[in-house]
Structure formats: structure tokens, C-alpha cells
C-alpha positions as CSV (number, residue, x, y, z in Angstrom):
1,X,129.5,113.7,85.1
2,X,129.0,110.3,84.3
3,X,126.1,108.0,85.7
4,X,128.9,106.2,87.7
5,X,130.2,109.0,89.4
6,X,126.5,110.6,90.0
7,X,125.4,107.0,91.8
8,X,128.9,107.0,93.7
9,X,127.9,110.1,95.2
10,X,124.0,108.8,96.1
11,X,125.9,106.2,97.5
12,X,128.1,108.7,100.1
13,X,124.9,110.7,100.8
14,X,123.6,107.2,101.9
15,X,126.6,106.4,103.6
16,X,126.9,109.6,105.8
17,X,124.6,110.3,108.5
18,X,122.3,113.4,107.1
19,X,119.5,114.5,104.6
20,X,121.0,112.0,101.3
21,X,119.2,114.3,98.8
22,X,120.5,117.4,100.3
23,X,124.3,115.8,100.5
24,X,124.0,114.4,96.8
25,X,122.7,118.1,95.7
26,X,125.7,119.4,97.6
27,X,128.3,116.8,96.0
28,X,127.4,117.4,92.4
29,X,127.6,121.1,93.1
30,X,130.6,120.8,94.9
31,X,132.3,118.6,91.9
32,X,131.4,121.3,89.6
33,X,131.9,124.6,91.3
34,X,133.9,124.0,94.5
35,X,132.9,125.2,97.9
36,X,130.7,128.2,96.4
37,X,128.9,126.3,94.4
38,X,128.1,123.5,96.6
39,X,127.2,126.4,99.7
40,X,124.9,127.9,96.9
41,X,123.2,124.7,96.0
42,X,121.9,123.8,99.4
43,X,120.4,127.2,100.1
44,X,118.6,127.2,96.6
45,X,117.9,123.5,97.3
46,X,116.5,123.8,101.1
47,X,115.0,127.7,100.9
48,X,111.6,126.8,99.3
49,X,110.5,124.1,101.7
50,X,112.1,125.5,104.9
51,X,110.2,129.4,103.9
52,X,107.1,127.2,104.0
53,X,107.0,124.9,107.0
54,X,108.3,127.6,109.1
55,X,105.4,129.5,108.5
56,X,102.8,126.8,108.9
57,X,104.3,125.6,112.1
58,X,103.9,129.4,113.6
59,X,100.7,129.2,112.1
60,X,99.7,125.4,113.3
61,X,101.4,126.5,116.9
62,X,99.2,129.4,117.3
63,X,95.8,128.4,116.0
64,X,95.2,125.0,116.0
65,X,93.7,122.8,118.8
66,X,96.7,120.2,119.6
67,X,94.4,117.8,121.1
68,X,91.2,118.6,118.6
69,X,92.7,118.8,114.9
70,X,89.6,120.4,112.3
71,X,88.7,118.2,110.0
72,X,90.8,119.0,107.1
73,X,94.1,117.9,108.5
74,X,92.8,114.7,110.3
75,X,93.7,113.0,106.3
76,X,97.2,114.4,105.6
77,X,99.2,111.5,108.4
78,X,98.2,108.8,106.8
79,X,98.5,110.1,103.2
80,X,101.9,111.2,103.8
81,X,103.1,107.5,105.6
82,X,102.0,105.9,102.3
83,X,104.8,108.0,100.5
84,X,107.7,106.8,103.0
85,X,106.4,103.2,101.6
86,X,106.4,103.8,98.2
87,X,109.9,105.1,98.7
88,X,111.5,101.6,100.6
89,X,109.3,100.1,97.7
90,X,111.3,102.0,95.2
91,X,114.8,101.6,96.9
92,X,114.7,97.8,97.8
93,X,113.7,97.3,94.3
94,X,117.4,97.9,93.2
95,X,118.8,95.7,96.1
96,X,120.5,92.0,94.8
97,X,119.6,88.9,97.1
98,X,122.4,89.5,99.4
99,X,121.8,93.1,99.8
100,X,118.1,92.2,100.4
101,X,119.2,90.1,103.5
102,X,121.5,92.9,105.1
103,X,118.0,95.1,104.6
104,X,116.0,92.5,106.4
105,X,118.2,92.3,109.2
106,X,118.3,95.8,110.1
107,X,114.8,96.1,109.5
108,X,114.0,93.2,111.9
109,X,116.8,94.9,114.6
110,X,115.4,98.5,114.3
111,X,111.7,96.8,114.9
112,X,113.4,95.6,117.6
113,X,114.4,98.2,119.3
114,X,111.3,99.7,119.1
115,X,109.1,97.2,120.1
116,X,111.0,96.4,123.0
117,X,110.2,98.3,126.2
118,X,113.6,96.9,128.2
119,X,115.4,98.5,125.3
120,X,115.7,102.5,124.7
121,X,114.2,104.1,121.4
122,X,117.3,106.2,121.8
123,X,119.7,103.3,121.9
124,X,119.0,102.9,117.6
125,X,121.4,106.2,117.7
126,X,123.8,104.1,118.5
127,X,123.0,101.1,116.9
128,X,122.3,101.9,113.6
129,X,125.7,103.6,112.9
130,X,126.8,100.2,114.3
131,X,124.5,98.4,111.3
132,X,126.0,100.4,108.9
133,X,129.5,99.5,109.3
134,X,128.8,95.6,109.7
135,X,126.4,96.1,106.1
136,X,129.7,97.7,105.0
137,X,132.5,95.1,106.8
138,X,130.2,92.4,105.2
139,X,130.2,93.3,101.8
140,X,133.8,93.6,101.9
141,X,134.3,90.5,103.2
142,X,131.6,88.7,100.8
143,X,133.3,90.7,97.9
144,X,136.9,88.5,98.5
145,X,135.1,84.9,98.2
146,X,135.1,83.1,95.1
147,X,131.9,83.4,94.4
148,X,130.3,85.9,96.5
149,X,126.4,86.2,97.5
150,X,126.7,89.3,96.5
151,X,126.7,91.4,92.8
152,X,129.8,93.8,92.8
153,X,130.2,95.6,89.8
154,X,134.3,96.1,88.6
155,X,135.0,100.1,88.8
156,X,134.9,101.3,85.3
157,X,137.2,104.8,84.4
158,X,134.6,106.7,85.2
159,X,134.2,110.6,84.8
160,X,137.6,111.8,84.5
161,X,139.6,109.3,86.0
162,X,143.1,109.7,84.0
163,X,143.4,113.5,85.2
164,X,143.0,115.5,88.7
165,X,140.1,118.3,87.0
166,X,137.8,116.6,89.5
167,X,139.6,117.5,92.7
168,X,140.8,121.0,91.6
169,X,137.2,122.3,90.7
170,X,136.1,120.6,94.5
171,X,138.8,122.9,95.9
172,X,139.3,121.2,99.3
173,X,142.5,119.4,100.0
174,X,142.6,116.2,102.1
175,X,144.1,118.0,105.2
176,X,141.2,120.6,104.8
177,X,138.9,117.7,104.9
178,X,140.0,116.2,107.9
179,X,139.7,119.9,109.7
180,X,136.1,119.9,108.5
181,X,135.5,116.4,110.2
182,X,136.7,117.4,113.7
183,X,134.5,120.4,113.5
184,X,131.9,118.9,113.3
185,X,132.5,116.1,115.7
186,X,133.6,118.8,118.2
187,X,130.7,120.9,118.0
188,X,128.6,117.6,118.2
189,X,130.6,116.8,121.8
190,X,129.9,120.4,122.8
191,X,126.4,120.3,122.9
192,X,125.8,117.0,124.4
193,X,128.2,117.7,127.0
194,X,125.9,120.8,127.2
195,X,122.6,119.3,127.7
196,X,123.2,115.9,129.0
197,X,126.6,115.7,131.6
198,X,126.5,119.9,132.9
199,X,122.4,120.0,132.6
200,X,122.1,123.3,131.0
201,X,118.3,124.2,131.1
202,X,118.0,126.5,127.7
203,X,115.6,125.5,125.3
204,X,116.7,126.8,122.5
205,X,120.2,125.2,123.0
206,X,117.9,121.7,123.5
207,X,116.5,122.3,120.1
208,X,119.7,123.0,118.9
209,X,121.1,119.8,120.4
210,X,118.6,117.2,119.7
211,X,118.8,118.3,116.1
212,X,122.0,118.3,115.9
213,X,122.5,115.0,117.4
214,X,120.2,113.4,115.6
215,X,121.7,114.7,112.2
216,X,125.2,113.8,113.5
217,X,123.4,110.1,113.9
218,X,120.8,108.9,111.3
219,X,121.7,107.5,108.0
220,X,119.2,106.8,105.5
221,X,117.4,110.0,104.5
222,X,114.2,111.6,106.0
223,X,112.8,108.1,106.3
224,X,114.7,106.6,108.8
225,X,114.8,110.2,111.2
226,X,111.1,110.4,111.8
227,X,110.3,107.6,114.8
228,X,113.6,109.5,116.3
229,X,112.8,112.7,116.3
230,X,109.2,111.3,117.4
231,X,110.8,109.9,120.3
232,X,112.5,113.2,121.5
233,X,109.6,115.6,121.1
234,X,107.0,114.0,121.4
235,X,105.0,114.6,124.2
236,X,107.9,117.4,125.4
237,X,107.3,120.1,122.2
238,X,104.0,118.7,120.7
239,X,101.5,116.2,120.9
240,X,101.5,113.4,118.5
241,X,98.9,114.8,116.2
242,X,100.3,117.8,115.7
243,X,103.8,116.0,114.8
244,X,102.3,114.0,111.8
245,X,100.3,117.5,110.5
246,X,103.7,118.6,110.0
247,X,104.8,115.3,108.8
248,X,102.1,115.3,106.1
249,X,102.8,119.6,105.2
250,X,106.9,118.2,104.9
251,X,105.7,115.4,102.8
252,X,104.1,117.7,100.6
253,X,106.8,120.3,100.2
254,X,109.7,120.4,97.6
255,X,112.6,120.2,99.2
256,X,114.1,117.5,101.9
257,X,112.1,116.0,104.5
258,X,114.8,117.0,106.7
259,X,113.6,120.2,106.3
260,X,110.6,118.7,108.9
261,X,113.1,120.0,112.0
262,X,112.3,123.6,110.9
263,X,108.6,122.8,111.5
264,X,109.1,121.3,115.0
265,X,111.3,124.4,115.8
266,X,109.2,126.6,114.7
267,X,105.9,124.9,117.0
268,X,108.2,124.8,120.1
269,X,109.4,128.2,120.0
270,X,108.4,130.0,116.6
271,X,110.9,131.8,114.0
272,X,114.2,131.3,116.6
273,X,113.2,127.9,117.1
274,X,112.8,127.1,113.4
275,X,116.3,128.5,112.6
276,X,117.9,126.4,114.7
277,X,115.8,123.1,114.0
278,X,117.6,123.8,110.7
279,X,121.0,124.8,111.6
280,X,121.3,121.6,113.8
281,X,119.4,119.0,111.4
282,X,121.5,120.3,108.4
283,X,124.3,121.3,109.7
284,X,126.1,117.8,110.2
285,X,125.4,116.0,106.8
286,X,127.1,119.4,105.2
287,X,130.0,119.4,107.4
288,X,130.4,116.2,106.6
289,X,130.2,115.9,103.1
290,X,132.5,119.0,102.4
291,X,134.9,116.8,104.5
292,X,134.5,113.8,102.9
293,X,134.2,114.9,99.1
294,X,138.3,115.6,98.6
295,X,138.7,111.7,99.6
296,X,135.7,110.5,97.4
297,X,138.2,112.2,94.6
298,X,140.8,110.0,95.7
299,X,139.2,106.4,96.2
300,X,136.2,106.6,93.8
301,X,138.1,104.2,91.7
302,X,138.9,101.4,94.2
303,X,137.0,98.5,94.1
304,X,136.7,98.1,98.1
305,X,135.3,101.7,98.5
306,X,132.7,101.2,96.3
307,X,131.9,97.2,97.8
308,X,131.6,99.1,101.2
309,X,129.0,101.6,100.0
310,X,126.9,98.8,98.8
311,X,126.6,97.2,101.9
312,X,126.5,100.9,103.8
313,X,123.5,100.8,101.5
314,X,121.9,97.7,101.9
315,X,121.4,98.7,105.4
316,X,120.1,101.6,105.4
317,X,117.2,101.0,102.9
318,X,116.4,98.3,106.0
319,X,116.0,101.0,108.1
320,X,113.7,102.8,105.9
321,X,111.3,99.8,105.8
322,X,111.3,99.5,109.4
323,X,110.0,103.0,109.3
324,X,107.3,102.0,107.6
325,X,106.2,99.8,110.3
326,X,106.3,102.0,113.0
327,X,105.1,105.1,111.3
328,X,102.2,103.3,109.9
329,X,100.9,101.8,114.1
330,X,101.3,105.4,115.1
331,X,99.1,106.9,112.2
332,X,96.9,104.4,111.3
333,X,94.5,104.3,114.6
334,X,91.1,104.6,112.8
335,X,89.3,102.4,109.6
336,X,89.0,105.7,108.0
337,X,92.9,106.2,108.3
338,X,93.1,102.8,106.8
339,X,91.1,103.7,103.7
340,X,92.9,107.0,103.2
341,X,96.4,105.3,104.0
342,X,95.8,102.4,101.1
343,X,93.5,105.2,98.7
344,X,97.0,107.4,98.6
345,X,99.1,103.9,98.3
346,X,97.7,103.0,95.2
347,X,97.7,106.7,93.9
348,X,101.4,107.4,94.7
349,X,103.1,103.7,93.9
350,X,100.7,102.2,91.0
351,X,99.7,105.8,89.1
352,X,103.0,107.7,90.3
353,X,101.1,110.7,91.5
354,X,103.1,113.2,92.7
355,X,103.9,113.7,96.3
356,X,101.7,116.9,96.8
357,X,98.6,115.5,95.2
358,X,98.5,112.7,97.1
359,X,99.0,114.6,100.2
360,X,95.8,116.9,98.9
361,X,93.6,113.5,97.8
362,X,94.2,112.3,101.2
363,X,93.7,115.3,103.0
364,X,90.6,115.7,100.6
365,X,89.4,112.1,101.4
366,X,90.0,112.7,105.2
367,X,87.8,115.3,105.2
368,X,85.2,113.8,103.7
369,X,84.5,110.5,105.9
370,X,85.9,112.3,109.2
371,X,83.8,112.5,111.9
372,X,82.9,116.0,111.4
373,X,81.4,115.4,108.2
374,X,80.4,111.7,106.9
375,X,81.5,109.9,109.5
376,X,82.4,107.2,108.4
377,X,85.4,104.5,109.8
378,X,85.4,106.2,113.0
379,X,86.2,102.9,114.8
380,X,89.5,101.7,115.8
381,X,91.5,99.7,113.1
382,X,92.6,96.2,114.0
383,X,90.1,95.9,117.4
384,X,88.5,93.0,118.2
């Protein structure tokens, strides 16, 4: 395919609520080989990753001290909260003006939300979706001025515009589409209904629901998910410290961040647990870019569709610096968290080391100046 057609299908990932790297790994498979080929793309794509983390939360579940971490770990949190700011770095970076001003906004709202203790961290699952479509009405709106604030680029023919090859190797009709959708949004009412209106104590369906929900609901990638899922199972499935071990051993993976869930899962209630972190986290963005993939076909020429994804966009990327924030007054509690946070910074945006090494440099570094060994920083960042 063409670089349009590959970015218009980044842009859906962004645009639907899911793991983006998983859905744009899907698309391109699904544009090539039809529903087999996209089904086989995100088990080859997710399998490494989810293997791995399922075995180290068993592991981390069973033999680590929750409230007493050993020293080796105590690095990895804040080494892996410098990659989630390298990547807002990296994504703003391609924003126009205008787009950087729809970023701000939902940067400043999510902060917001949670910094403000009359408002609900759970309310963001409803207002970011809510973002998202103003980012979107916005740019639509901007686009139809004379001169907008805005930089829309006119739709070009694009990979194989003048013929329908492109929706017969995809293999899903509209109507099939549309089925797909109300799958997923019925199996999304289900559980809720489930857990939160007829109080059905199960905790495996709870893991299965909260996932699930939570997939159904975040756009943005792995970024924006974390001070969510933080949120829900945090202190009920873990205590914090154990949540950003697994946030650091995700970070390091290959794979999706997404694939975090199956680590959670797997803490709570082992290999049962694990498979259904991953059903329910992944599960959504799939469903629901099989569905919308026949009408990408069909409007990935029109000028407005492709206006709306760039505010969709815009938006989201906000949402990943707001992230940052939040991530980094969780993590970053110590000097010596400080110095390992900024030390895997510098490695991972100005020398472009890869995500694993810096995860083992900080982990390395952590070790080294913990208290268990030099000692050194062991006093609280920030205090007077």
C-alpha cells in the first residue's frame, strides 16, 4: 500500500478505542488477506509479549514481597515512565499549531479529572470519548473556513482508488460490519449490566469486565489506559508497586503495552486470570476494527473523513501527555527515582536506545543507588 493509505489506517487505530498498534497491524493485514489474514496477524503480533508477562506475573504473584520489592526491580517504574514521554514527545512532534491546541486542552481536562477529588477518576471513561468527538467536530468545522487554523491536506488517489481490489481482499461487506459493531457493543452492555446493576460477585467475570470496559473506552494506545486501569486495580488486585513492576516488564516486551492486562490477570488470579485480561483488553479494538475496516474502504477518499481523524488525533496525543504527568507523581517518589527517571530520558529520547535497554540501564542503575546497596537518593523528591 501506499504511505497515504498506511497513515489513514494509524489514523483509525487512533480513532477507535483499543491497542492503535495492534488495530493498525490488524488493518494492514486485513487489507491484504481478508479476515484470515488480519486474525493471524494479531496472534503472531500479541503471542510473544502476552507468553512472557503471563509468566512473570505468576511468578511476581507468587514470590515477590508486594509491600518490600528486592532491589533489582525498585529501577524498572521509573525507567519505563520515561518511554511513555518519549513517545508524546515523538507524537506531538507531528501535530500543526491548531492540532497542538486540541492536545493542550485535553491534556489540561484529563489532569483535571485527576487531580480533582469532587470529580471521579472513572468519569474520564466517559469523557474522553466525549474529547474525541469535539477534536473531530472541530476540525470539521475549522476545515470549512476560509482560511482555517488548521493544515488539511487535499485526499490524493491513493492506493487503488479507481478499482474495488481493496474491499474484495478485506472480505467484509458493510452489513457484516455493522453486525460486528453491535457485537461488540452488546457484549460490552452484558457485562456491565453483570457487575455493576445485578451485582454478580465472580472474579473472574470482574476481570473480564473491567478489561473489557476499559478497552471498549480508551483511545490513544497503551499510554492513555495506564492511570485507568491503575485506578480499578489498584489497591483491589495489587498494590501499587507491584502494578509499575509490571508496567516496567510491559514496557520492555515486544509487543503492545496492552498486552499489560495479561500481567494484572495473571497477579490476581494466575493463567485463568491472564486469559481473560487479554480476551477483554483486546477483544474490543478487534471487534471494532473488523467492523469498521469495509467503511474505511468506502470513505478513505473523502476529504471530511480524513479532517475528522486529524482532530480524533489531536486529542488523543493530549491524552498521552497527560499521562505523563500522572504516571510520573505516582513513580517518581524518591531522588534516586529522579535520577534513574531523567538517566533513561536522555538514553531513550536523545541516543534512541531501544525500549528494552533502557528498561535494563534503569533497572541496572536502580539497583545500584537503592537502599539495599549504595544508598543513595533515598529521600523524598520534591520535599521541603
Amino acid at each position: 500500500m501506499d504511505e497515504d493509505s498506511f497513515i489513514q489506517l494509524f489514523a483509525i487505530g487512533q480513532a477507535l478505542p483499543g491497542p492503535t498498534s495492534t488495530q493498525l497491524v490488524v488493518s494492514i493485514a486485513l487489507a491484504r488477506a481478508g479476515p484470515l489474514g488480519g486474525l493471524l496477524a494479531f496472534f503472531m503480533w500479541n503471542l510473544p509479549g502476552l507468553v512472557v508477562l503471563t509468566i512473570c506475573g505468576i511468578l511476581i504473584g507468587t514470590y515477590i514481597d508486594p509491600n518490600n520489592p528486592p532491589f533489582y526491580l525498585v529501577g524498572l517504574p521509573p525507567a519505563a515512565i520515561s518511554l511513555v514521554f518519549t513517545a508524546f514527545y515523538s507524537f506531538a512532534q507531528k501535530l500543526d499549531k491548531f492540532g497542538s491546541c486540541l492536545a493542550l486542552v485535553s491534556a489540561c481536562v484529563a489532569i483535571l479529572i485527576n487531580g480533582d477529588k469532587s470529580l471521579k477518576p472513572t468519569s474520564s471513561q466517559y469523557i474522553f470519548p466525549a474529547m474525541m468527538a469535539a477534536g473531530g467536530i472541530i476540525t470539521f468545522l475549522d476545515s470549512k473556513r476560509k482560511k482555517p487554523f488548521g493544515k488539511y491536506e487535499s485526499p490524493g488517489k491513493g492506493w487503488e482508488a479507481e478499482n474495488d481490489r481493496t474491499i474484495k481482499r478485506i472480505g467484509i461487506r458493510l452489513w457484516t460490519g455493522a453486525i460486528i459493531f453491535l457485537v461488540w457493543l452488546a457484549i460490552l452492555i452484558t457485562v456491565i449490566l453483570l457487575v455493576n446493576v445485578a451485582k454478580v460477585k465472580n472474579a473472574y467475570l470482574t476481570i473480564f469486565e473491567v478489561t473489557y470496559r476499559l478497552g471498549s473506552l480508551i483511545f490513544g494506545g497503551g499510554q492513555v489506559l495506564l492511570p485507568l486501569l491503575q485506578s480499578e486495580v489498584v489497591p483491589e488486585w495489587m498494590t501499587k508497586d507491584r502494578f509499575y513492576q509490571g508496567l516496567a516488564l510491559a514496557q520492555s516486551m515486544p509487543g503492545p503495552l496492552f498486552n499489560f492486562a495479561a500481567f494484572l490477570g495473571a497477579v490476581y488470579k494466575g493463567v485463568p486470570g491472564a486469559i481473560l485480561g487479554a480476551l477483554g483488553i483486546f477483544g474490543p479494538g478487534v471487534l471494532l476494527i473488523f467492523a469498521a475496516m469495509p467503511f474505511w474502504a468506502k470513505l478513505r477518499h473523502a476529504h471530511w473523513f480524513r479532517v475528522i481523524l486529524h482532530g480524533l488525533n489531536s486529542t488523543a496525543i493530549g491524552l498521552i501527555g497527560a499521562a505523563c504527568l500522572i504516571l510520573f507523581t505516582s513513580v517518581v517518589t524518591t531522588t534516586a527515582d529522579a535520577i534513574v527517571f531523567y538517566f533513561s530520558l536522555i538514553l531513550s529520547g536523545t541516543f534512541s536506545l531501544a525500549a528494552p535497554y533502557v528498561i535494563i540501564v534503569g533497572g541496572i542503575l536502580g539497583a545500584i543507588i537503592s537502599k539495599d546497596a549504595a544508598s543513595l537518593g533515598q529521600v523524598k523528591y520534591c520535599s521541603k
